[in-house]
Residue, then its C-alpha position, 0 to 999 in steps of 0.5 A: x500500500x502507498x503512503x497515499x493510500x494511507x494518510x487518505x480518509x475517509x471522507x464523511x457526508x453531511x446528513x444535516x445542514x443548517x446555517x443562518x446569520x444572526x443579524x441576517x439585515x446588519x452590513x457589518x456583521x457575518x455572525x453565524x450559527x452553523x449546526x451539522x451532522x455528518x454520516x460518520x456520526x459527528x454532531x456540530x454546533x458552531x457559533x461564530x461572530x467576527x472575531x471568535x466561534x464556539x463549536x460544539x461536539x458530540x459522537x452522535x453514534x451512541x445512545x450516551x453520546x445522543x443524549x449528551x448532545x441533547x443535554x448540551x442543546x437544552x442547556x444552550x436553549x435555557x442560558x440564551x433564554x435568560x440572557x435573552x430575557x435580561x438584554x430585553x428587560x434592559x432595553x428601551x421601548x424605541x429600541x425594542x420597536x425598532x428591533x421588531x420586538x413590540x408595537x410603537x406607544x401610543x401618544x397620550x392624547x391631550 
């Protein structure tokens, strides 16, 4: 066997793809959540901004691995909830309609 043949690998398929930007109106930013598996049973999870990325691995071959994931992923979903939470109790009611996320207030008639 040739030492090509040696060093070449596998080459695993991805079975899910999903990217989406997080600011997808913003010019200047190219943050990013980027969310894989692959036929070789290797789950990523990769969030980025501009300057740094977070990834998150799990073997998605075994029930522990599988359950490790789902574990990871619930616990993501409720620390971003209460970040969430917090940057929107911290807001202004203009920066909150200008983000979409309420109705414009209705002027007090005199």
């Amino acid at each position: 066997m040739t030492m090509a043949k040696k060093n070449k690998k596998h080459k695993s398929h991805v079975t899910y793809n999903q990217k989406s930007f997080l600011a997808p109106n913003s010019i200047l930013s190219m943050a990013a959540i980027h969310a894989k598996i692959k036929d070789d049973g290797t789950a990523i999870l990769r969030i980025s901004d501009c300057n740094n990325s977070v990834r998150i691995w799990n073997d998605f071959n075994t029930r522990e691995g599988k359950i490790e994931m789902v574990e990871k992923l619930d616990m993501l979903v409720e620390q971003i909830n209460y970040f969430r939470a917090e940057v929107l109790s911290r807001c202004t009611e203009e920066v909150l309609f200008l983000a979409g996320r309420q109705q414009p207030a209705l002027e007090k008639a005199n």
